[in-house]
N, C-alpha and C positions, 0 to 999 in steps of 0.2 A: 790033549791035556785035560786035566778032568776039572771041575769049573773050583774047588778047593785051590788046587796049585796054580791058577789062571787069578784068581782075588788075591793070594798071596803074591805073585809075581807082580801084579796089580801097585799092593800095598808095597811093597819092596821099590817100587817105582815111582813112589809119591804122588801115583793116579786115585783120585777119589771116585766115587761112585753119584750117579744125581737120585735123590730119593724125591718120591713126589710128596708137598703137604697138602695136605686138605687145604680149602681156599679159604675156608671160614675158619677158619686157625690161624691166619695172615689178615684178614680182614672178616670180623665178623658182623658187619652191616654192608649191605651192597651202596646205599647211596652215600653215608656217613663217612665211612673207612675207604672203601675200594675209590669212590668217584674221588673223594675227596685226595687218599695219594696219587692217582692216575692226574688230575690237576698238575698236581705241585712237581710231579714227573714223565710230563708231555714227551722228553725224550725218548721215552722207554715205545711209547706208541708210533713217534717218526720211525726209529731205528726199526719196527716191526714191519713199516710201512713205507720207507721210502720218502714220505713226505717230509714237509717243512711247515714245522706246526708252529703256531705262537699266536698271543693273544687270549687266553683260551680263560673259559667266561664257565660257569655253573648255574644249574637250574635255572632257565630263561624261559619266561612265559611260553607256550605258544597256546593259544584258547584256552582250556583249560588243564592241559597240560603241560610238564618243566620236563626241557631238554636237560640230559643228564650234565653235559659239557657241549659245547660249542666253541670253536677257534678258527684261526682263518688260515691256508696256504699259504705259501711263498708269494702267490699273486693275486692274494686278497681275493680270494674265495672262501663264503663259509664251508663250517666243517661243522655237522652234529654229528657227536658220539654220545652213544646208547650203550649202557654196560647191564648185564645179567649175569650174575653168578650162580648160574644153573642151567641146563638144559635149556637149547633155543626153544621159541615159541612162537603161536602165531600173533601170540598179545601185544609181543616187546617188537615183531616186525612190522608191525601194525603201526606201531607209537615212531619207530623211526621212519616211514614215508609220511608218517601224519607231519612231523618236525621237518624233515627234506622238505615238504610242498610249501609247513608254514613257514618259514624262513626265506626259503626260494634257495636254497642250499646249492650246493654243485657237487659235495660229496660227503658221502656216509658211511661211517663205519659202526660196525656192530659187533663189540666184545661179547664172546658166552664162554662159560665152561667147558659147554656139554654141544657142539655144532651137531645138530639130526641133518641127516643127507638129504632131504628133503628141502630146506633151508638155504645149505649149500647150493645145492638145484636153485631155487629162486635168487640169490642173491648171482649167480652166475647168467642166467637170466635177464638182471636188470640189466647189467655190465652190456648185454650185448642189443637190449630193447631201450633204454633209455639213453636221455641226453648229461644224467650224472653220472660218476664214478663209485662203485659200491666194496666195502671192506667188510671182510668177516675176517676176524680173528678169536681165537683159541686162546682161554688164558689157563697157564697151570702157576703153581708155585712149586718151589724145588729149592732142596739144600743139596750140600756136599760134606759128608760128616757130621759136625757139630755147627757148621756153619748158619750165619741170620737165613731166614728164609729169601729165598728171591724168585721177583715175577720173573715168567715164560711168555711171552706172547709169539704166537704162530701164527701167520696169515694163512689163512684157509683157502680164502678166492679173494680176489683181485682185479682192477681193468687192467687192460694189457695196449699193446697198440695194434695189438689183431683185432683185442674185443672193439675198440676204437673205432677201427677201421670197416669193422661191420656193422657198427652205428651208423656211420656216413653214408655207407653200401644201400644199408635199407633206408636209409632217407632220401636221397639220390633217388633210388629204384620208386620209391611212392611218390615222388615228385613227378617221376619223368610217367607212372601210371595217370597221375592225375591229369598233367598239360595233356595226354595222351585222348584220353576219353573226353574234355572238355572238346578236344581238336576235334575230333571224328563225329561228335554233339555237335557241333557247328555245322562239319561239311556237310553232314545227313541232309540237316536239315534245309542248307543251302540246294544241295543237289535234288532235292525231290523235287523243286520249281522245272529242272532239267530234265530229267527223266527218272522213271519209276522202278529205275533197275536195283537199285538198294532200296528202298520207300520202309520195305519192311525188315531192313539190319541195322541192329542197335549199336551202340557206341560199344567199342572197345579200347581196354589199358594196354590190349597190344597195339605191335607196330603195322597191323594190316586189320580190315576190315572187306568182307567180299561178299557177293553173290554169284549164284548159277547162269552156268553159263548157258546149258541145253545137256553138256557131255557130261556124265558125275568124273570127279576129279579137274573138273576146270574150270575154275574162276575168274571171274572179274575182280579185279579187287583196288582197293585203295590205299598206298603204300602212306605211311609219313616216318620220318629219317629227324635227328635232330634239325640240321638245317638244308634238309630237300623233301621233296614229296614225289610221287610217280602215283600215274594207272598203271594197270599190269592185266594181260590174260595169264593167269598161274597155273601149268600145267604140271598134277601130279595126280596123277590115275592111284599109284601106288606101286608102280612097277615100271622102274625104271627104262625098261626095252619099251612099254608101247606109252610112255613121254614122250620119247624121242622119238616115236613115229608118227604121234600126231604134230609135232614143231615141225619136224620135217615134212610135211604135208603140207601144213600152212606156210613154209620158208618157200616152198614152190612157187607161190603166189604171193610172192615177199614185194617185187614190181608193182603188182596190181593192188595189193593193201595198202603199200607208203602214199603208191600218187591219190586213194583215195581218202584216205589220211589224212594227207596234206604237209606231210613231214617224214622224215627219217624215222625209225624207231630202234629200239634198243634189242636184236636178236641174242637173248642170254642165255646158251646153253654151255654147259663147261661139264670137264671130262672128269666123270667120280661122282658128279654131284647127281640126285634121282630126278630133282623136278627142272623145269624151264620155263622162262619167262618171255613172253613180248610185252615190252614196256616203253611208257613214254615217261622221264624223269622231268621234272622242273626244281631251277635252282631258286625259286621264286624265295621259298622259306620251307622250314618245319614247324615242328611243334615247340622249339624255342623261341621261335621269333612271332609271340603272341600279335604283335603288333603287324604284321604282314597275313596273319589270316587269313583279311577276306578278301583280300589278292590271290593268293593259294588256291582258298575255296574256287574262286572262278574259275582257275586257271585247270582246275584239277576235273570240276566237272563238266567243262567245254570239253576237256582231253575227252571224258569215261563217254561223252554219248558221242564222240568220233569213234573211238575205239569198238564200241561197241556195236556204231552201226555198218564199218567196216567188217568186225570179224566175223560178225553172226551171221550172215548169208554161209561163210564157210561153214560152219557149224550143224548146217540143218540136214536133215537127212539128206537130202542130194551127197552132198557131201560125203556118205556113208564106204562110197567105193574105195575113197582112198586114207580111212581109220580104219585101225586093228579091227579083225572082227566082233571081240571080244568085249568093244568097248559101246555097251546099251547106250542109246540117244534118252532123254525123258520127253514125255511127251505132253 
């Protein structure tokens, strides 16, 4: 149908067309005109946005600068809105984290014209790095025939409860790095009174910390778990066939390691997986349970200088007969 008999059918139908107006046609002062009916028509921005706006306040100090509008949530959170009728910038993003921090806000939104994908980019950003809620919307004006003009607002970006949920994620994940490295700052430095075997490995945000053993791919290491901790000799050459032939080596002398031990131990090898463990677990604590520390610490590095002065004899070249051959000693 050719687009003539398609607007005629249109018209025949009593469907109007939406024309865009210029903004400054509808409001020709951005803080006078626009801020001033966005005020008096709060709805218009809920219905954009989902939210439940009310209260809502104009030009309010913050230093030396006035927030465009200010209102609060359904649960009594503020809200600053920043409106631009033009093309985003880095001026006016600039002006609404200055108002978010000075107010201590919880969420923001940011009316433009003209959203740069760059903008977009950042306010998408906050959503998933900050502890607020970030809104960007799109204002057009549009009629329909002769009709008064009417605002458009389009949400652009928005929090979601994914973005939500990856705020939590990475705050969670930095928490559980931080108890992590203070924890392993601790045992270090506990365990050097013990033996010299870690002396020179530094604290890590991961869940293990190790040294050499004599073999390259076999470690000593120091496990911590939310609420447990282990030693471990961690066997992973790089190649799953000669793992299993050095655990298998050592399983030989599985007898003569425990009773010089002084305990059972944890033989962990499982089907599919590359590397294998001998380990001794304690349920003493983890790295949550800040306050059992230095219970742990002891507990962890009595294990590592059994463990180690049990395994090492196996390890030393005598030893060599019955590892791959492949597998260099250091010396």
């Amino acid at each position: 149908m050719s687009e003539l008999a398609s607007n005629t059918t249109n018209r025949a139908k009593g469907i109007g067309r939406i024309q865009r107006v210029g903004l400054r046609e509808v409001w020709s002062h951005e803080a006078l005109d626009f801020t001033t009916w966005l005020e008096e028509n709060i709805d218009v921005l809920a219905d954009a946005t989902g939210l439940e706006l009310s209260g809502v306040e104009r030009e309010q100090a913050v230093g030396a600068f006035s927030v465009d509008l200010i209102a609060q949530d359904k649960d009594g959170r503020a809200v600053v809105i920043e409106n631009q009728l033009g093309k985003s910038d880095h001026d006016h993003l600039g002006k609404l984290l200055t108002y978010l921090v000075g107010i201590q806000a919880a969420l923001a939104v940011w009316i433009v014209a003209d959203p740069r994908p760059e903008h977009v980019g950042v306010i998408a950003w906050l959503n998933e790095s900050s502890s607020a809620d970030f809104y960007l919307l799109k204002v057009e004006a549009v009629r329909i025939g002769d009709s008064e003009p009417a605002p458009l607002l389009t949400q652009i970006v928005g929090p979601s409860e994914e973005t939500r949920a990856a705020v939590r994620t990475k705050k969670d994940l930095a928490e559980r790095h931080r108890l992590r490295y203070r924890f392993f700052e601790g045992l270090l430095e506990h365990a050097k009174s013990k033996t010299k075997l870690h002396a020179k490995i530094r604290p890590s945000i991961n869940i293990s910390v190790g040294a050499a053993s004599g073999i390259a791919g076999v470690h000593f290491n120091y496990v911590v778990l939310e609420r447990d901790a282990r030693v471990e000799l961690y066997i992973d050459t790089g190649n799953g066939d000669k793992n299993q032939r050095v655990f298998d080596a050592l399983s030989h002398q599985k007898e003569r390691i425990e009773e010089a031990f002084g305990q059972p131990l944890e033989w962990d090898t499982k089907e599919g997986r590359r590397a294998c463990r001998i380990q001794k677990t304690y349920a003493t604590g983890g790295y949550r349970d800040e306050d059992k520390w230095g219970v742990v610490y002891k507990d962890l590095a009595e294990a590592m200088v059994k463990l180690a002065s049990v395994l090492k004899p196996h390890l030393k070249p005598k030893f060599r007969a019955v590892l791959p051959l492949d597998l260099a000693l250091t010396r």
